[in-house]
Structure formats: C-alpha cells, structure tokens
LOPA-431721 format. One line per 4 residues: number of its first residue (from 1); their letters; for each residue x, y, z of C-alpha. Coordinates in nm, 4 decimals. Example, Ala and Ser with C-alpha at 12.3 -4.5 7.8 and 13.67 -1.06 7.14 Angstrom:
2
1 = as = 1.2300/-0.4500/0.7800  1.3670/-0.1060/0.7140
This chain:
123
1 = xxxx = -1.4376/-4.1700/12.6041  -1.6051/-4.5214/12.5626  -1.4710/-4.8334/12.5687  -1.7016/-5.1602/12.6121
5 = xxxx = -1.6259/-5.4923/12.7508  -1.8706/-5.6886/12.6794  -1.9903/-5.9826/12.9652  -1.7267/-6.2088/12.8679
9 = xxxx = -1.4346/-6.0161/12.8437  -1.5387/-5.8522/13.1767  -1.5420/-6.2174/13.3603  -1.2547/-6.3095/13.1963
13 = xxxx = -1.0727/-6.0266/13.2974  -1.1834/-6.0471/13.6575  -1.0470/-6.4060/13.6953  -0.7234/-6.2386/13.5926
17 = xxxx = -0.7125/-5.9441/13.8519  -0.8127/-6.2259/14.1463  -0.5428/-6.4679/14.0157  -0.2918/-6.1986/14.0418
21 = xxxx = -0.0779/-6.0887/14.3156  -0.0266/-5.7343/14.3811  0.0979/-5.4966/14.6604  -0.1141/-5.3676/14.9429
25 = xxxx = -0.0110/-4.9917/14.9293  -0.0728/-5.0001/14.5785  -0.3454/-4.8469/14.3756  -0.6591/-5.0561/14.2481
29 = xxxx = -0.5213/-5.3059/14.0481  -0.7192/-5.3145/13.7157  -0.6145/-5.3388/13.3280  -0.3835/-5.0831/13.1470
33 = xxxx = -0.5178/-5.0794/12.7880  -0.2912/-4.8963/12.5139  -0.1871/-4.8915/12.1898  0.1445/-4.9445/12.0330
37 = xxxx = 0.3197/-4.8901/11.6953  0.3680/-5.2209/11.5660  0.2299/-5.5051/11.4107  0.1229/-5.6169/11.0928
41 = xxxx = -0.1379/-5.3028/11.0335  0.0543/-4.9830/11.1942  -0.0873/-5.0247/11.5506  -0.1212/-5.3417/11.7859
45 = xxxx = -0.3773/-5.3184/12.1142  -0.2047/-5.4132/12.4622  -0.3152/-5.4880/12.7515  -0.1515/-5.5392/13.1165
49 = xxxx = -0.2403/-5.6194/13.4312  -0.1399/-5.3348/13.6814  -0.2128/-5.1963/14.0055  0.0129/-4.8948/13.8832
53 = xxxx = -0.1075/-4.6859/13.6421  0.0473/-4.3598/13.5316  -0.0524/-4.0257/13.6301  -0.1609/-3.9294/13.2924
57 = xxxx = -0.3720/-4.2259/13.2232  -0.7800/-4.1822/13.2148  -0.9753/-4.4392/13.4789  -1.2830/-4.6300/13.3643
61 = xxxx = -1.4719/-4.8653/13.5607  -1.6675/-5.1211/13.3609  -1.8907/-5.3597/13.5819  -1.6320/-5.4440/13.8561
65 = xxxx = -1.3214/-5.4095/13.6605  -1.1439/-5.1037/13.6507  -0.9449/-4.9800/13.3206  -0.6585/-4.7578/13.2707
69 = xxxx = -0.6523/-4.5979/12.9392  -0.2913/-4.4541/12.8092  -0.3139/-4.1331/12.7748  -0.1535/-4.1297/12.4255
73 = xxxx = -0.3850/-4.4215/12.3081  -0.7230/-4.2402/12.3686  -0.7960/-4.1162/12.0218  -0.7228/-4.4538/11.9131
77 = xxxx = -0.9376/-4.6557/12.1147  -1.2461/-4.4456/12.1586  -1.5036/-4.6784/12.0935  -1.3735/-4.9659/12.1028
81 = xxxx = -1.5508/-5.2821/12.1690  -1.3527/-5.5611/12.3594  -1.4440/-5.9551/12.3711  -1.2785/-6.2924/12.4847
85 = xxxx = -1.4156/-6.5380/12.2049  -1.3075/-6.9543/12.2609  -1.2624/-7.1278/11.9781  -1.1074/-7.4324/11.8695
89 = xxxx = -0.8413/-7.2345/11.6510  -0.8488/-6.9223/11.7927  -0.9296/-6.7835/12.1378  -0.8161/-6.4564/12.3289
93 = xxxx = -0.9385/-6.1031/12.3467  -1.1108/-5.9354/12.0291  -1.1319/-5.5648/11.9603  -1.3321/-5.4056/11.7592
97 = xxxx = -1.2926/-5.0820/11.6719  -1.5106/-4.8528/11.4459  -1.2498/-4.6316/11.3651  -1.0226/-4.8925/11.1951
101 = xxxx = -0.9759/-4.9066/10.8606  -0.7966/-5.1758/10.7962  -0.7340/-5.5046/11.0974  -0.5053/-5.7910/11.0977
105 = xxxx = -0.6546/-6.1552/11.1295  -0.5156/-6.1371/11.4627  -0.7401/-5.8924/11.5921  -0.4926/-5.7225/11.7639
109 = xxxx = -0.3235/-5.5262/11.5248  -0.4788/-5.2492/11.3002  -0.4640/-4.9282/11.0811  -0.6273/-4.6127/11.1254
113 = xxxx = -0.6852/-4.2996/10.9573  -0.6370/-4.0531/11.2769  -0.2574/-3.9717/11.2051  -0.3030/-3.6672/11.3844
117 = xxxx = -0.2871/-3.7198/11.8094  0.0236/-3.6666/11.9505  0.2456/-3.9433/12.0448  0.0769/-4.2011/11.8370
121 = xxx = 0.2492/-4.1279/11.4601  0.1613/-4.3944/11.1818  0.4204/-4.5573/10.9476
C-alpha cells in the first residue's frame, strides 16, 4: 500500500497532532485517512485526527507522522498523493489519486472505476 505526503502536508499535519490534546494511555495519536460515499463524484476523502484507530485499520508512518488507513478504504486510496496547497481562494489538503477517473473541484471528492472491494459500493 502507498500513500505519499508530500513535505508540506507532512508539516502541516504535524502542527496538527502537537496542537492536539489526547490521552496518555492511548495509542500514537496520528491521522485516520478513509474514504466515504458521498460527495459530488461517488466518494469524498476524510481525514481525522485520532489516537484511536481501529483494529482493522493498516499503520503507515510517513516522516514523523503516523497514518491509519481504513481498512475498507485501501483499494481506494492506494496511491494516493496528499498535499496542503495555500492559496488566496483555495487552501487545504489536495489528493491526488491515479486511480480516479473523474474529481470534484474540491479535491476531495471523486469517482472511481474499482466498484468491486467490499464495503466501499459506488452509486
């Protein structure tokens, strides 16, 4: 599985995991990266800030931030790219994703071909 944050997303997700509070018996608090069925293309990307990530969900570390992938989500974000652009109009996270075949403007949402993976069913 391969997901990429590139040097910007990475800092700017660090500066959220040290500006957030979390419990000290809890696991490593990183980002919980999914996908859900909504949005204006099928599928819209999510991402949360957790130090409790469910049992089924695959761990990546990327530089010093640490990702938790939804299980159910995997075949639709392998290799994904993930950046923080700042703009005037726009600025937030920006995926990319090479198995999209169809993306809102709001690169959040999009529409795939891969139909198939459990749990994940398109409209």
């Amino acid at each position: 599985m391969t997901i990429t944050l590139t040097e910007k997303a990475e800092f700017c997700l660090q500066g959220f995991l040290s500006n957030s509070t979390t419990d000290a018996n809890s696991h490593t608090k990183g980002i919980r990266i999914s996908v859900k069925d909504s949005g204006c293309s099928d599928y819209e990307y999510a991402m949360d800030i957790t130090s409790k990530p469910h049992p089924d969900d695959l761990v990546i570390e990327q530089g010093k931030v640490t990702l938790y992938i939804d299980s159910k989500s995997i075949p639709l974000l392998e290799g994904i790219v993930i950046d923080f652009v700042d703009g005037v109009m726009n600025s937030g996270f920006k995926f990319t994703d090479p198995n999209a075949i169809n993306t809102c403007g709001s690169c959040k949402s999009l529409k795939t071909s891969n139909c198939n993976s459990p749990g994940t069913p398109c409209k």
